[in-house]
C-alpha positions, 0 to 999 in steps of 0.5 A, a space after each residue: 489208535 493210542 497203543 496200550 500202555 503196559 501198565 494200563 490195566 488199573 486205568 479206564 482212560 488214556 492219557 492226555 498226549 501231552 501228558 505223555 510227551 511230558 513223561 515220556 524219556 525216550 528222546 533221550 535214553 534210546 542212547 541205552 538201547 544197547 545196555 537195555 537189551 545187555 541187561 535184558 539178555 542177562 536177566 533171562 538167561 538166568 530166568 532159564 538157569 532157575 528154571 523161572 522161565 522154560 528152556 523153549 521160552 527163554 530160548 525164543 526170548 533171547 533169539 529175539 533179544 538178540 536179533 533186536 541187538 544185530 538190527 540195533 548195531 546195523 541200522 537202529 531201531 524205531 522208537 515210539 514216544 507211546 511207548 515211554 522209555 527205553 525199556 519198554 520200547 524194546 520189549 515192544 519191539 520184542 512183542 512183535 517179533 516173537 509174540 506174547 512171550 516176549 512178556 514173560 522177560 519182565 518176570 522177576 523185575 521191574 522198569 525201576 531195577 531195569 533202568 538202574 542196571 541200564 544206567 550203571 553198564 551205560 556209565 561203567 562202559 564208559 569210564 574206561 573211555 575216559 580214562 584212557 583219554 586222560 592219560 593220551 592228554 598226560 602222555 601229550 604233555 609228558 612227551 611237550 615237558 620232556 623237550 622242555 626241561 631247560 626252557 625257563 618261563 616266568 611262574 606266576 603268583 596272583 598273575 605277577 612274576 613270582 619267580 622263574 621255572 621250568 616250563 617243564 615244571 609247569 607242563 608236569 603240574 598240569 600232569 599231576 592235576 590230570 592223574 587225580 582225576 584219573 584216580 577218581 574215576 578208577 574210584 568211580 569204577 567201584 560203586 559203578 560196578 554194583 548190579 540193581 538186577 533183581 531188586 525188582 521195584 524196591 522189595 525184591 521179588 517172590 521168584 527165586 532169581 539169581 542175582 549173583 549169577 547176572 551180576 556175573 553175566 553182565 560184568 559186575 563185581 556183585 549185587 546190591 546187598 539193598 534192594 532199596 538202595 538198589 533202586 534208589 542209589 544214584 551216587 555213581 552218577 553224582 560221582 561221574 559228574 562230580 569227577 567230570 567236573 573237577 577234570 573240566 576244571 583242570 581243563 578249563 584252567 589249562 585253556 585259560 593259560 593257553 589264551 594268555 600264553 598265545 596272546 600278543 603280549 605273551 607270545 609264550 606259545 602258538 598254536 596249530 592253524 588245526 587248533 585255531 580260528 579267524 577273524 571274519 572282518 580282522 585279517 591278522 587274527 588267530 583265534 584260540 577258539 578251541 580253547 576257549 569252547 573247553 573253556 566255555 563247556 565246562 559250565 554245562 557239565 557243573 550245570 549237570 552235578 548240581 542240577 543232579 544233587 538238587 534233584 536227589 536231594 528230597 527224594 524219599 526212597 525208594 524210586 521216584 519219578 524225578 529220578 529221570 531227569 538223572 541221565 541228560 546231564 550225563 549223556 551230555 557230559 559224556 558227550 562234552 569231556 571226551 572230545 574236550 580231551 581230545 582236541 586238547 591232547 591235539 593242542 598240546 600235541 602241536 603247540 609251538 614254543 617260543 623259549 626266547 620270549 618265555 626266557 626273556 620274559 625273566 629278565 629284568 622282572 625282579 623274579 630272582 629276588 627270592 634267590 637274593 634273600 636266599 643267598 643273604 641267609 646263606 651268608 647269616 643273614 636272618 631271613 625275615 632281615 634278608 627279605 626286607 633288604 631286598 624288598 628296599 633294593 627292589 624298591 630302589 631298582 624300579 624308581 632308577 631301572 636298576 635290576 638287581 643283578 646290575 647292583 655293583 659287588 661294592 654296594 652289596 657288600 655295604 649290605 654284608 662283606 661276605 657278599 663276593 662275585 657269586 651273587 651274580 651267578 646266583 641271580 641269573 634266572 636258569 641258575 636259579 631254576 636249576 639250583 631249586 633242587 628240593 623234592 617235586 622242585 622245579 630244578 632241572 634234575 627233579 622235573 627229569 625225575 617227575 618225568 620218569 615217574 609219569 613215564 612209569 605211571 603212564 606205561 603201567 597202565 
């Protein structure tokens, strides 16, 4: 026998059972349970505390929530696709337990504030979670910089030799891609922390509830001053996607070079057997495969942010039935940044480095050419004329396979007499990282300096 919707008292038939499958979001916001029964404990007490609801009602109520939250944690709760979403669900589960007053809980609110506020506490549970995965990811690659101040690797622009760093220099970029993102989710924090509680279905409710007061109960800094907005505002979760978008795309940029930096024709880093995968029919391969998933996984959360903005972006207010395609796309992000972050804290974690091929990699490359041009214009050579000089003599180096630090002190001074024997020194690729010295630069003293202030960053956190 179809169980009776609790909406069904306008309707004289059922619903068609597919049409209900279809409507249903059960399958997919149980994993709210928890935040629905939270919202719920709160919005009763208050009931209570304006005397909205007696002390005996409220009191059974909340017995019963709160049974239903130990039975929840212990062994889970049956769940009934009849029964629609989360929300109601739990208050059935509430009915059996207690009885008919399990139907005053729904006083002074409705299903649209109710999944708002579940949906805000899911999300602002969270954050927190990320955020700390982020900076163990930062303290990972701090600790990796740290051992690498004086290793010297080329750096690369449009993928060419560009000119020699500190791989320690490169770790600490990565560093600093990573604290914005924890910024923006510290942001994200503030339009988390608003409670829909009590905007009811879009115009409030004729009961005088506190809001303030399960704002303060449920950990949230203050009310919606809206009570359409309350109901209709989904910009914390665009921004949660927005932010896990960026952070996989700063994921997915790492990742990438860790697969060109492992390869045969690097050989700039190893990684951990833990990390890597075979080859069913190659017996020499390892595979970077966990790399490359980070890498892949990205996608699926772009697919979300868009997918979300496209939903929201027609939508009348106030609360829509569109509105609950809203949360997969961030379940499922949740589910794909926070082991993203882990597995790739345990990469860098126990990456071997080859510092001999990564140095070697720096000779005879022609990447201390910017060092040349910088030295000519120490000794009064125009810039702009010292670029193309060495340009010339770049171009003369590869059709004899000469490198420039092979050029006799004679010829260089055919180019200009100040030239003397220091030229030489100049052009060996850890002086020339060591002497760009300029703030944020990759000299060794500024990447120590930028490991110090990470340090600070991390452990005042």
């Amino acid at each position: 026998m179809p169980i009776k919707k609790m909406w069904g008292g306008r309707f004289e038939k059922e619903g068609d059972e597919l049409v209900d499958e279809f409507g249903a979001s059960i399958s997919f916001d149980q994993q709210m349970a928890m935040e629905d029964i939270t919202g719920s404990l709160a919005h009763v007490k208050m009931l209570k505390a304006t005397k909205i609801l007696s002390a005996s009602d409220a009191d059974q109520i909340i017995a019963g929530l709160k049974e239903l939250a130990q039975e929840l944690q212990e062994h889970g709760l049956p769940f009934n696709v009849e029964n629609e979403d989360i929300h109601m669900n739990i208050e059935a589960l509430l009915t059996q337990k207690i009885g008919p007053v399990a139907g005053k809980l729904h006083t002074g609110r409705s299903r649209n504030d109710q999944v708002a506020t579940d949906f805000h506490l899911y999300i602002k549970e969270r954050l927190p979670k990320i955020i700390k995965a982020i900076k163990w990811l930062q303290s990972a690659l701090v600790n990796l910089a740290k051992d690498n101040v004086k290793t010297i690797m080329p750096g690369y622009t449009h993928m060419q030799h560009a000119q020699p760093i500190s791989y320690g220099h490169y770790l600490m970029a990565y560093f600093q891609m990573f604290q914005r993102d924890v910024e923006r989710f510290e942001f994200n924090k503030k339009h988390t922390d608003l409670s829909p509680l009590g905007a009811a279905a879009l115009a409030g409710t004729t009961f005088p509830i506190d809001r303030q007061m399960t704002a303060d109960l449920l950990g949230f800094q203050q009310p919606y001053a809206n009570s359409l907005d309350a109901v209709s505002d989904r910009d914390f979760a665009l921004e949660f996607l927005s932010n896990s978008s960026i952070l996989m795309v700063h994921l997915s940029r790492l990742c990438e070079e860790i697969i060109y930096w492992c390869s045969y024709e690097f050989g700039y880093i190893e990684l951990s057997d833990a990390y890597s995968t075979g080859s069913s029919i190659m017996p020499q391969k390892k595979n970077p495969d966990m790399a490359e998933l980070i890498r892949g996984k990205g996608g699926r959360v772009f697919a979300s942010l868009i997918g979300l903005l496209t939903t929201m972006k027609g939508l009348p207010l106030a609360y829509n039935k569109d509105m609950q395609e809203d949360k997969e796309g961030v379940f499922d992000a949740v589910k794909t940044i926070l082991p993203s972050l882990t597995v790739m804290t345990g990469m860098i974690k126990t990456v071997k480095v080859n510092k001999e091929k990564m140095a070697h990699a720096t000779h005879h490359d022609f990447s201390n050419a910017t060092e040349l041009a910088d030295y000519l214009a120490t000794k009064g050579v125009p810039f702009r004329k010292a670029h193309e000089i060495v340009g010339e003599l770049v171009l003369k180096g590869l059709k004899s396979g000469r490198d420039l630090a092979d050029i006799p002190l004679a010829e260089f001074k055919q180019i200009n007499p100040e030239i003397d024997e220091d030229v030489y020194e100049v052009l060996k690729p850890a002086v020339a990282v060591q002497r760009r010295n300029s703030f944020g630069g990759t000299g060794f003293d500024q990447v120590e300096k930028q490991i110090e202030a990470a340090e600070k960053i991390l452990n005042n956190n």
